[in-house]
C-alpha positions as CSV (number, residue, x, y, z in Angstrom):
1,X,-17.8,0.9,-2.7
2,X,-18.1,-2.1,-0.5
3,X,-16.9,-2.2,3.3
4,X,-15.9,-5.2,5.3
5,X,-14.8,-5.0,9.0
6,X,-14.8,-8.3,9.4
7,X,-14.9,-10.4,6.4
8,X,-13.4,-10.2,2.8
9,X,-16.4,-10.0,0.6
10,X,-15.8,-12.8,-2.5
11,X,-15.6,-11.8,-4.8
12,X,-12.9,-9.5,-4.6
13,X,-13.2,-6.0,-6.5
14,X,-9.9,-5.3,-9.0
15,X,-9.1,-2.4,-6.4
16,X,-9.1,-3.3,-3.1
17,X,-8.1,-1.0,-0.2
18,X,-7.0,-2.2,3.2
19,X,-7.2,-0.2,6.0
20,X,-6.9,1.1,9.5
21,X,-5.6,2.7,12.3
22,X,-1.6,3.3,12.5
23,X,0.2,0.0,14.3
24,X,-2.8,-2.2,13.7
25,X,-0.9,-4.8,11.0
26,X,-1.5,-3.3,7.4
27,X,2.0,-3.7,6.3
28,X,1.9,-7.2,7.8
29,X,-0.9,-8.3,6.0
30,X,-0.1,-6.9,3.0
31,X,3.6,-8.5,3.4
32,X,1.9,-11.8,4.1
33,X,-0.3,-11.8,1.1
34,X,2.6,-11.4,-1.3
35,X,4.2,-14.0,0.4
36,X,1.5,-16.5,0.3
37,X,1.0,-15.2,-3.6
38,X,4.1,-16.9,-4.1
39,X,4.0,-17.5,-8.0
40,X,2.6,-14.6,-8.7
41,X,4.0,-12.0,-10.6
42,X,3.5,-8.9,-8.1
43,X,5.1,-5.6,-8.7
44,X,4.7,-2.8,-5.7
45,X,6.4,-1.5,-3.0
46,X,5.6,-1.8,1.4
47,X,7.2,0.8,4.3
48,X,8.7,-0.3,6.8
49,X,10.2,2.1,10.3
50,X,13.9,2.6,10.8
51,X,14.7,2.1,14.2
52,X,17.8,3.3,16.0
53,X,18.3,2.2,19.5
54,X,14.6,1.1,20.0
55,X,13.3,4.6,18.8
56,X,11.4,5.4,15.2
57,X,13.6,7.7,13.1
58,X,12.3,7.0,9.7
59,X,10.9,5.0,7.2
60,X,12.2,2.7,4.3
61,X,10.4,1.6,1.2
62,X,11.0,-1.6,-0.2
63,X,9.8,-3.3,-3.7
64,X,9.1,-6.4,-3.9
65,X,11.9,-7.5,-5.8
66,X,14.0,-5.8,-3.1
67,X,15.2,-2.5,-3.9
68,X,15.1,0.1,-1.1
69,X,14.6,3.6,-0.5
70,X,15.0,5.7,2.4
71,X,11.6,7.5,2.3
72,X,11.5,10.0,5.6
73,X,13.9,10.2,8.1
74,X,14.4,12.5,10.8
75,X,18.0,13.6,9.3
76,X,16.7,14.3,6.1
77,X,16.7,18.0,5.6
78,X,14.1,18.5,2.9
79,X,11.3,21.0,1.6
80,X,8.6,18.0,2.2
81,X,7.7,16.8,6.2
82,X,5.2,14.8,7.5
83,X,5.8,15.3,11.3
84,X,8.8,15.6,12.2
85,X,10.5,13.3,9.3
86,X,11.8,14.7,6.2
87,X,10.4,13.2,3.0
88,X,12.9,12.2,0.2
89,X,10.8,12.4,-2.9
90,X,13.4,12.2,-5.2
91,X,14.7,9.2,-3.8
92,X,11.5,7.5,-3.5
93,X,10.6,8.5,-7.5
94,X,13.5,6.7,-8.2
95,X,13.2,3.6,-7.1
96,X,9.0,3.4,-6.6
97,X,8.2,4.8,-9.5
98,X,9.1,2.6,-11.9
99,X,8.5,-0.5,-9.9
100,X,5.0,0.9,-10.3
101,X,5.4,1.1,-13.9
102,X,6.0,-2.1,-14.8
103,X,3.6,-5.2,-15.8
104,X,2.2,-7.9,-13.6
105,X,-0.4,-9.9,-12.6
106,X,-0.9,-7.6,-9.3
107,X,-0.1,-4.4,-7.6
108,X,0.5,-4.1,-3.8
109,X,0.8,-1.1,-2.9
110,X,1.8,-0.2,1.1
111,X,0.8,2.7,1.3
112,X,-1.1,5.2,0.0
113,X,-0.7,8.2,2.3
114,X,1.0,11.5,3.3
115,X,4.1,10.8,2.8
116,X,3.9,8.7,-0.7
117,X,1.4,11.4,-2.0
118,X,3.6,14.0,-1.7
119,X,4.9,12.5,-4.9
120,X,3.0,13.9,-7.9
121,X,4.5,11.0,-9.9
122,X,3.3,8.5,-7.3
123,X,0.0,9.9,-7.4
124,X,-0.3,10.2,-11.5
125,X,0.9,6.3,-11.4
126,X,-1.6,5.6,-9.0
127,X,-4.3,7.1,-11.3
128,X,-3.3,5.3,-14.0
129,X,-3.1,2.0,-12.0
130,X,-6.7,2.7,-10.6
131,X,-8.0,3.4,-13.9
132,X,-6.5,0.1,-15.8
133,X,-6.9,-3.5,-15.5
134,X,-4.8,-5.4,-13.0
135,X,-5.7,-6.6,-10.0
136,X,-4.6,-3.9,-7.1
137,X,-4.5,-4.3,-3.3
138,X,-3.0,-1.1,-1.6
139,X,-3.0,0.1,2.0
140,X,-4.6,3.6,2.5
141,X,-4.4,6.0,5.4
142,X,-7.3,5.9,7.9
143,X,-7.8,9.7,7.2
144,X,-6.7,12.1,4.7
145,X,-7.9,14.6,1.9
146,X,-6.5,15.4,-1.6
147,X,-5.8,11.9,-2.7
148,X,-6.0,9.6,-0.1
149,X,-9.8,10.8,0.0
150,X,-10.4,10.4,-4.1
151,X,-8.5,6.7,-3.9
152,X,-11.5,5.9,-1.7
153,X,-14.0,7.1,-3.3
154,X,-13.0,5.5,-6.9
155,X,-15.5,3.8,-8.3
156,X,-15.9,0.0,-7.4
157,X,-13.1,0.0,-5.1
158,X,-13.6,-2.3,-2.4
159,X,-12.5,-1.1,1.3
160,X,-11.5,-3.4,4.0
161,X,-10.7,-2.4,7.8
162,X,-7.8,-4.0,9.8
163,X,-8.4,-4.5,13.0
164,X,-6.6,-6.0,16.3
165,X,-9.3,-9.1,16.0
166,X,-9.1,-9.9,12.2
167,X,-5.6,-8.8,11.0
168,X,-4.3,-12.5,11.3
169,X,-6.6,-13.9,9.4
170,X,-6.8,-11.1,6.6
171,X,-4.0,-11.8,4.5
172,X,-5.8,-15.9,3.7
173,X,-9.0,-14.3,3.7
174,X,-7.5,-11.6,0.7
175,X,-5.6,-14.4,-1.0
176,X,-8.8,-16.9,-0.9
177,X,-11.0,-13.9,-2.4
178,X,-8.3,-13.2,-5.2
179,X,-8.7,-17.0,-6.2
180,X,-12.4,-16.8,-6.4
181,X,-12.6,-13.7,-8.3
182,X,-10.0,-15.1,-10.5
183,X,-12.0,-18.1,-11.5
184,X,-15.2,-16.4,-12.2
């Protein structure tokens, strides 16, 4: 496993995680990496919050081709919580899931944590994704056990830290690495 708080190591390994405290910009970078992988064909998902008058009440997950999914929300009455928002597996199985399933040149992935991992499919696609060939980039929680802990320690996964001083540059510093490793 390499580790870069800093710079994105080049080349890139096929699995690379990008992480981070919560609010620091993973979904940002990983949103502005697909978008300056225009071209390529990406198959994944990111999360985004639902607000209602200025206050968090849940979160969406969106594919890339742009199907949606209420993930959590704090109206959802449900056997599965992750704070105070109910978690709508089934909902997110339905549409996730087989984005994940599909073939491309890359995965994104935003994220892997609680929430998504409450999903055994999520997780059983995951393993399968971690264990093929293409190219991943996926957002993992800062901390966690059970899965989010075993995605970091897969072997030759490369792990890179968002923070305040390098998430702007991040997503050219990602998409610059993917073209090197890509022509060696």
């Amino acid at each position: 496993m390499t580790t870069s708080a800093e710079v994105v190591e080049s080349p890139l390994s096929r699995v690379t995680l990008v992480t981070g405290p919560p609010g620091v910009g993973k979904t940002t970078a990983i949103r502005r990496l697909a978008e300056g992988l225009a071209g390529k064909t990406i198959v994944g998902f990111y999360t985004d919050e639902i607000r209602e008058h200025g206050e968090r009440v849940g979160f969406r997950a969106t594919t890339f081709p742009g199907r949606t999914c209420v993930l959590a929300h704090i109206a959802i009455r449900s056997p599965h919580h992750v704070s105070r928002y109910g978690v709508d597996i089934e909902a997110f199985e339905r549409v996730i899931v087989p984005e994940l399933e599909r073939s491309a040149e890359m995965i994104m992935v935003d994220e892997i944590g609680k929430m998504e991992c409450l999903s055994s499919q999520f997780v059983d696609v995951m393993k399968r994704i971690l264990s093929g060939q293409t190219p991943v980039i996926a957002t993992v929680a800062l901390r966690g056990a059970g899965f989010i802990a075993e995605v970091k320690r897969h072997p030759g996964v490369s792990i890179v830290t968002v923070t305040n001083d390098n998430r702007d540059r991040l997503p050219v510093e990602i998409a610059r690495a993917i073209q090197t490793t890509k022509t060696r």
